[in-house]
Residue frames relative to the residue before (quaternion, step in Angstrom):
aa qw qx qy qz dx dy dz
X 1.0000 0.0000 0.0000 0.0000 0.00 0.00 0.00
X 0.4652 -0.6527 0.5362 0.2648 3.67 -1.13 1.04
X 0.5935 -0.5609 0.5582 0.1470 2.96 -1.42 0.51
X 0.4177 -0.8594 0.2820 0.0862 3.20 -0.98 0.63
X 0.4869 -0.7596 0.2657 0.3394 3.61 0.21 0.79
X 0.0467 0.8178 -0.5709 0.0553 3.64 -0.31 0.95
X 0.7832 -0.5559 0.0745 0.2683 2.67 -1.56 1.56
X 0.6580 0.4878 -0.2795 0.5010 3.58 1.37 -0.99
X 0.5243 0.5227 -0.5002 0.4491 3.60 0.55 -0.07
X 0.6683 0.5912 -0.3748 0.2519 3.98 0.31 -1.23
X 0.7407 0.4467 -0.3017 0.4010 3.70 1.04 -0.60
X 0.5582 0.4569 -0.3604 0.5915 3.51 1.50 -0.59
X 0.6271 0.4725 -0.4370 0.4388 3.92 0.67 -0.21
X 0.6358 0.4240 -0.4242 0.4859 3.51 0.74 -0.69
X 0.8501 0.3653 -0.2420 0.2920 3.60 0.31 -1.07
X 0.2032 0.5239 -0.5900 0.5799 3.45 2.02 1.29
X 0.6456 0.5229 -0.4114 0.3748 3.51 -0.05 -1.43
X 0.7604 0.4177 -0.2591 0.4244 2.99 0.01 -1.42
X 0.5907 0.5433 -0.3758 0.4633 4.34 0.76 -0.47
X 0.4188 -0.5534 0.5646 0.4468 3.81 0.93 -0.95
X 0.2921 0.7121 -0.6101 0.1882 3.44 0.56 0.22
X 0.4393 -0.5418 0.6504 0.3008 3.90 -1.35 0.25
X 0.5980 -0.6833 0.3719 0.1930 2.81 -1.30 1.55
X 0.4753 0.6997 -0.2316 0.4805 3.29 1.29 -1.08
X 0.8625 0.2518 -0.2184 0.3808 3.25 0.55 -0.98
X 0.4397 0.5595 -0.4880 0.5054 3.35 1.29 0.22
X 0.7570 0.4794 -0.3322 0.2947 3.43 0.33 -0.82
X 0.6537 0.4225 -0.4091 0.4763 3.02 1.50 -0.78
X 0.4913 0.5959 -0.5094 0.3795 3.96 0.86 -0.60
X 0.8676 0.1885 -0.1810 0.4231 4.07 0.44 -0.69
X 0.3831 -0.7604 0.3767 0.3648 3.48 1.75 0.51
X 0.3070 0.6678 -0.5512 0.3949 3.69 0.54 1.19
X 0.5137 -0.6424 0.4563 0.3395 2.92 -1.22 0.48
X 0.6066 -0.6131 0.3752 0.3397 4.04 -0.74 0.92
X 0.7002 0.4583 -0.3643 0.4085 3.79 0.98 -0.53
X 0.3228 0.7736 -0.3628 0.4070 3.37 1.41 0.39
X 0.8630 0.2459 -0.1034 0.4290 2.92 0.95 -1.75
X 0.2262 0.8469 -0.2060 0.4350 2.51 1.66 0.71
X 0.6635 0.4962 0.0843 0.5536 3.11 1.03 -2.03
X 0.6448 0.1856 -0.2490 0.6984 3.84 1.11 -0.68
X 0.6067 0.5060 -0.5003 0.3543 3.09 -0.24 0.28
X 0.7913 0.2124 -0.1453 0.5547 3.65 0.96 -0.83
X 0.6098 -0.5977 0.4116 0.3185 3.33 1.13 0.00
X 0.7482 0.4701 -0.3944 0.2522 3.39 0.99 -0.18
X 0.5667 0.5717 -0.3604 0.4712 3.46 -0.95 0.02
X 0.7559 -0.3012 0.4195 0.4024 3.64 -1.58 0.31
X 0.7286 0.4456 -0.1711 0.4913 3.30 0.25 -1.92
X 0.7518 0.4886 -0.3383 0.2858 4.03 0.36 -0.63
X 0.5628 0.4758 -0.3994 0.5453 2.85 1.93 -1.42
X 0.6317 0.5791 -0.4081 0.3146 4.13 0.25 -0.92
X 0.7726 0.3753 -0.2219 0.4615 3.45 0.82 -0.56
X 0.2947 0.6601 -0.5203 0.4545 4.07 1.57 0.12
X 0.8123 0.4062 -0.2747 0.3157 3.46 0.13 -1.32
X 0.5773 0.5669 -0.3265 0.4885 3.47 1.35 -0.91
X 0.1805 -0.7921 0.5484 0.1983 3.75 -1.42 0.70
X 0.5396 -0.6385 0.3494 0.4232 3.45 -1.22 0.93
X 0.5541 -0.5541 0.5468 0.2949 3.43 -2.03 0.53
X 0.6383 -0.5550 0.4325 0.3121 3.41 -1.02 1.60
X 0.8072 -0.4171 0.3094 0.2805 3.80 -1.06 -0.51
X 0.7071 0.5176 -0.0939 0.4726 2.58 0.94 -1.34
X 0.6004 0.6241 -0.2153 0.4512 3.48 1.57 -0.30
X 0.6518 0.6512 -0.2285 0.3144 2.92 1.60 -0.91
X 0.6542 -0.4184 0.4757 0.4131 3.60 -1.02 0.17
X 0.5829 -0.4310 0.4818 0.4923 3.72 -1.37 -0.31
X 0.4130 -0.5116 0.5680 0.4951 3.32 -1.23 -0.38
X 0.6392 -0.3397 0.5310 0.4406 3.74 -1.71 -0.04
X 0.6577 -0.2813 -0.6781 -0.1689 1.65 -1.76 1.11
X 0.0412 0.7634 -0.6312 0.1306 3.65 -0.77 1.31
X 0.8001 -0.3307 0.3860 0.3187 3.16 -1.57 0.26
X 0.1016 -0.6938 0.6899 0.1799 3.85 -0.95 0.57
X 0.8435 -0.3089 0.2756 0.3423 2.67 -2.18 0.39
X 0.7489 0.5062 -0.1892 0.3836 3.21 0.91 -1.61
X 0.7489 0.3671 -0.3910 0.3893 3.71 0.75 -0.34
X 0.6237 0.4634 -0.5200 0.3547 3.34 1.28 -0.14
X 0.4291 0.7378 -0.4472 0.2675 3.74 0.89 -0.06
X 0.6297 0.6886 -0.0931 0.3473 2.57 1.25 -1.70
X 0.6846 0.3001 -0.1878 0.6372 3.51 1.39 -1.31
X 0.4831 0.4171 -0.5261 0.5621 3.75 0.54 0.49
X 0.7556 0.2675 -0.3034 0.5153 3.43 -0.08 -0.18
X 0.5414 0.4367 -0.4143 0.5870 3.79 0.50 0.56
X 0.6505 0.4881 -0.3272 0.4812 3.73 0.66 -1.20
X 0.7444 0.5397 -0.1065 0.3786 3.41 0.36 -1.01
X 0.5848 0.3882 -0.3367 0.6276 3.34 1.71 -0.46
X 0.6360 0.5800 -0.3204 0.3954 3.65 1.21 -0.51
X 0.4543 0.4752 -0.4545 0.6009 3.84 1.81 -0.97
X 0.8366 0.2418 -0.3369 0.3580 4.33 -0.57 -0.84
X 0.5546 0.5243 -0.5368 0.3597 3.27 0.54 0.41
X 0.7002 0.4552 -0.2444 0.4928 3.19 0.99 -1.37
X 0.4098 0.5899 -0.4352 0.5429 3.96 1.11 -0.25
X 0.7343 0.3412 -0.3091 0.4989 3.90 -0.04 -1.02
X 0.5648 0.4417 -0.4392 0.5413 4.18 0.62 -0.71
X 0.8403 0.3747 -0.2190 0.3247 3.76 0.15 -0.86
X 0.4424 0.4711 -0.4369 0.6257 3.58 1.38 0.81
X 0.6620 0.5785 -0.3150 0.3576 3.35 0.52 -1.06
X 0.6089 0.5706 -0.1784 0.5214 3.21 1.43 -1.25
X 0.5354 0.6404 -0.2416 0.4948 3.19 0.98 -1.08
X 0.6393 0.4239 -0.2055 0.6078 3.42 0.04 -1.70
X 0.7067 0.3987 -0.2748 0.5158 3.92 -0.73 -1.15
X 0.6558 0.4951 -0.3260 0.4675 4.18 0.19 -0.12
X 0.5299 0.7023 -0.1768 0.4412 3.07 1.25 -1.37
X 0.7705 0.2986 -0.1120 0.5519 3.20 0.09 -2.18
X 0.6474 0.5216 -0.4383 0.3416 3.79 0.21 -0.24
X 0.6012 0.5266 -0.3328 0.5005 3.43 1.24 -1.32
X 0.5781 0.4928 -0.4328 0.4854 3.91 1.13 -1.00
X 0.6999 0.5186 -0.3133 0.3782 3.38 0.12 -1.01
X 0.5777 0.3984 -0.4266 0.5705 3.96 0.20 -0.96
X 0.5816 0.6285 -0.4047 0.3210 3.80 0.40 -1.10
X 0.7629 0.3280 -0.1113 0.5460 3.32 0.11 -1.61
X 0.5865 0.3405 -0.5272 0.5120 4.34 0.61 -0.02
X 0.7107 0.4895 -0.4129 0.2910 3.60 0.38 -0.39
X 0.6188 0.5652 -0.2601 0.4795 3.43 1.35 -0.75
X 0.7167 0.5109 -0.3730 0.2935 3.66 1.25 -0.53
């Protein structure tokens, strides 16, 4: 199921539109379906008349152009990083622990 269009998204969509961007890629940049941008773009539909009134976002506001990373793949490596922070977290107790018993150990050869 597509995502829905919210109200901040409609000026940075017009002012793709308005760059020559490829529909496609707008849609993939806000995971929407493409006939959306479609709809603001010509005005038709609910969504077109709602977005007429709204003005596009200057340049500088925009996103990159394509080809760039989407929303979705950068999730994706956040959720990879993050399996990589608790993994490495469990190696780095272990280490921990294992430091420990050595420091106990040298301890107890020095005391004998």
């Amino acid at each position: 199921m597509a995502r829905a269009i919210e109200d901040w998204m409609i000026p940075l969509i017009k002012g793709m539109i308005a760059r020559g961007d490829d529909h496609s890629d707008i849609a993939a940049w806000f995971l929407i379906n493409q006939g959306r941008i479609s709809e603001i773009k010509t005005g038709n539909s609910f969504l077109g008349e709602r977005a007429s009134t709204i003005q596009e976002a200057p340049s500088e506001q925009l996103p990159p152009t394509a080809p760039t990373v989407s929303p979705y793949e950068i999730l994706k490596a956040q959720s990879g990083l993050w399996a990589a922070r608790v993994a490495l977290q469990g190696v780095q107790e272990k280490i921990e622990k294992a430091l420990v018993a050595v420091e106990n150990a040298e301890n107890r050869m020095k005391t004998e």
